[in-house]
Steps between C-alpha positions, in 0.01 A plus 500: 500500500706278699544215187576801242778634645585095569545519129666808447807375732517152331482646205836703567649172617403304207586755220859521669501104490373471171780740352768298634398155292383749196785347292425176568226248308320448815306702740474448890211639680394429882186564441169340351303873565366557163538870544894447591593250206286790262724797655795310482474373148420817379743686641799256338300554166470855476839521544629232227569666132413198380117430378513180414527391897264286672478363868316183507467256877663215499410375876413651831464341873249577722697405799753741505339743244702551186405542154769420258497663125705485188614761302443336083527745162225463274589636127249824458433721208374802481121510271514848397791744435450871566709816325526878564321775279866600343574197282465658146519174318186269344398246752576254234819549509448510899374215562815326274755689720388391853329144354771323684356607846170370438680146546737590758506358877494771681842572708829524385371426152360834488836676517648321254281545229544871583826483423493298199244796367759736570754273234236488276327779400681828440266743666525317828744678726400380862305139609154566533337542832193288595306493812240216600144533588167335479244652263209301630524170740584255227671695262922598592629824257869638515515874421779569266677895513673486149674800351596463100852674419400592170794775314377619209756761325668649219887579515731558312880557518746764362856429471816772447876406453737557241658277259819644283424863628139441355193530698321141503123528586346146634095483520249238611139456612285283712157446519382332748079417593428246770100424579378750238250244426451412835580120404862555729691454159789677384582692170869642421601710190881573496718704268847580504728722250929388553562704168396569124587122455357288764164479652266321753110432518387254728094397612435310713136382708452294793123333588516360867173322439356499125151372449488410898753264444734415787834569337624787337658570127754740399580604185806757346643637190812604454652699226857621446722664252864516603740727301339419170672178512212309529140499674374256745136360579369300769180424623418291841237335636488385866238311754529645805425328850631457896740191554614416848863554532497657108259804641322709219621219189465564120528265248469554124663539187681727277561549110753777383677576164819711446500673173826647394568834271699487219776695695410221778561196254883690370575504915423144564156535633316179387106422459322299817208335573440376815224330746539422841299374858529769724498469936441784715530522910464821653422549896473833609412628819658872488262763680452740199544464109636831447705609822537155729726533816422148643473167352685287182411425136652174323411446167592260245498397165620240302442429130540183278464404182642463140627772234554356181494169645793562769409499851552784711417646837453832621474605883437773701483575887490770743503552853415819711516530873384817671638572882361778717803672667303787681109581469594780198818251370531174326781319279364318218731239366451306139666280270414415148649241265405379093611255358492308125656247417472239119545105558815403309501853340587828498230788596413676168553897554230624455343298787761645725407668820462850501582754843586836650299818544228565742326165576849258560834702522458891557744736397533306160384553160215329441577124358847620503573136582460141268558141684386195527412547844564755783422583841484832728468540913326823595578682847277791544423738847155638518410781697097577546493783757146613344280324366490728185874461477785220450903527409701230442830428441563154295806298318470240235785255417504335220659178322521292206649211706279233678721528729704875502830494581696775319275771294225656707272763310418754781195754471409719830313830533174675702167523468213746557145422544212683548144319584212623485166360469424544120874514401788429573855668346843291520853663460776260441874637428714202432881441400706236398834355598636515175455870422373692771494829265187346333240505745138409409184707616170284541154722533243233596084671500225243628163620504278265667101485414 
């Protein structure tokens, strides 16, 4: 009795010692008790977030008593990895999404693959959560809590303003399927209807892991007819993998053709046939696809290559920044900028850049504006207080300059939405610096499924 509570009080003592040189590589312990050294050491582990921690003796004396240890990191893996019941996705595919964990020390390292998951993969919103544990005495498993974003929807937009005192109606659809075939890929289907003359289909399909393979491929089609001048065609074709420093990285290439009208020919609109490397870099780590309040998006593009044997370049880059203000407020701040550009010659016209409208400068017509490159800063107040319900109240300022000075196209107006959890309806009532008398009406339905 007398000897146990001897322990107990040593114990105290030494676990209050022991903390003190816990950040150091060696441990002091006045003691050669067996029991002691065992209480001691265990203590310091249990509370060390690190696994990979050892104590091993390096000396003791019997004469005083003192047991010396040091504190050494020995590179552990985990043998089995664990997942929740609500991961709708083949373990194939799985397995290929957390494989780099299977090879990670465990730590730090941990973390940061999380986060380079989140830059990868699309339907990855938050960094996975693991917890440690042994499933039997020589086997180590890490329990992974993963939750798949996954937004499959249909919308489509409606668009109202008048043009000459004439009504102008503006349509366009989006389909969009993620994980249908449980395989995490990606299929998109969009349409969109500027007038009688000019049209836009584009498909598109992204595999994160085809045939178990460790990269991904992406693949698009784009087709356009623009004021029955002429009709453009391009088709991609993109490997898609993580990079350090380059996050989620594509890199492929592209064929297009430009086929002009007769009317297009008479206007100066010449045939083109072009092929071209393509680079992508996107990192995103916003909180939510649809309606993010915290977080940033950069994602770039550039394009090189030859059209009838001249060499040109085409880039693209954006930037968004979200900034809570309040729990039900945030400001969301963005810049955009596209560029082309011919080596030694002039860009052909009908390779110009097309913007305005609802997706780059609202309160304009839609590809009311031609150039060779352009750029647009968006300022827009968001205010959330229900979760079924978000205003916000936005600007968009436009230039043709790289860098403006004079001109400034200015678009501002509100916005209405309503979420719910099968749908959700957007209002959007924009107007223009220019003429303020023509202001456009946007009716945005998303069903979700």
């Amino acid at each position: 009795m007398y000897k146990a509570r001897y322990v107990r009080i040593f114990n105290y003592i030494f676990c209050f010692f022991i903390a003190a040189y816990s950040q150091s590589e060696k441990v002091y312990i006045k003691s050669l008790d067996p029991m002691i050294i065992d209480d001691s050491l265990n203590h310091m582990l249990e509370n060390q977030i690190d696994l990979s921690l050892t104590y091993n003796l390096e000396s003791y004396s019997l004469f005083p008593s003192y047991s010396i240890y040091k504190a050494t990191k020995n590179v552990k893996t985990v043998d089995s990895l664990l997942f929740n019941d609500v991961i709708d996705i083949d373990k194939h595919i799985i397995n290929q999404i957390f494989k780099p964990y299977r090879n990670a020390a465990i730590g730090e390292h941990f973390t940061q693959i999380g986060s380079q998951l989140m830059s990868r993969y699309y339907f990855i919103s938050k960094i996975p959560d693991y917890h440690f544990g042994k499933i039997n005495e020589y086997t180590l498993g890490a329990m992974m809590k993963f939750e798949p974003n996954f937004e499959s929807s249909v919308s489509g937009i409606v668009g109202f303003n008048k043009l000459n005192n004439r009504s102008r109606f503006i349509g366009e659809i989006n389909l969009n399927l993620e994980n249908y075939l449980k395989k995490a890929e990606k299929f998109n289907l969009f349409w969109k209807h500027t007038d009688s003359l000019s049209q836009v289909i584009t498909i598109g399909t992204f595999l994160p892991h085809p045939f178990n393979w460790n990269n991904g491929v992406e693949m698009q089609y784009h087709h356009e007819v623009f004021e029955g001048l002429y009709a453009f065609r391009e088709k991609k074709l993109l490997l898609h993998t993580f990079l350090p420093m380059l996050n989620s990285f594509n890199l492929g290439y592209i064929t297009g053709q430009i086929i002009p009208t007769e009317t297009g020919l008479f206007n100066g609109y010449k045939k083109s046939q072009y092929k071209a490397f393509s680079v992508v870099s996107k990192k995103d780590v916003r909180n939510d696809r649809l309606f993010p309040s915290r977080g940033k998006l950069i994602n770039s593009t550039i394009d090189g290559g030859l059209d009838n044997e001249i060499i040109f370049f085409k880039g693209y880059l954006e930037m968004q920044s979200f900034h809570g203000l309040k729990n039900d407020m945030h400001i969301k701040l963005q810049w955009m900028g596209h560029g082309i550009g011919y080596l030694n010659n002039q860009v052909p016209k009908s390779r110009y850049l097309h913007f305005g409208g609802s997706s780059t400068l609202r309160g304009y017509q839609e590809h009311a504006f031609i150039a060779t490159q352009y750029q647009v800063f968006t300022i827009e107040l968001n205010y959330r207080p229900l979760l079924s319900l978000q205003t916000n109240f936005f600007a968009d300022i436009g230039s043709t300059e790289l860098i403006p000075t004079d001109r400034y196209l200015i678009g501002y107006g509100i916005g209405l939405n309503q979420i719910n959890e099968n749908s959700i309806i957007k209002l959007v009532y924009a107007l223009s610096n220019e003429k303020k008398s023509n202001g456009k009406i946007h009716i945005i339905l998303v069903s979700r499924f």
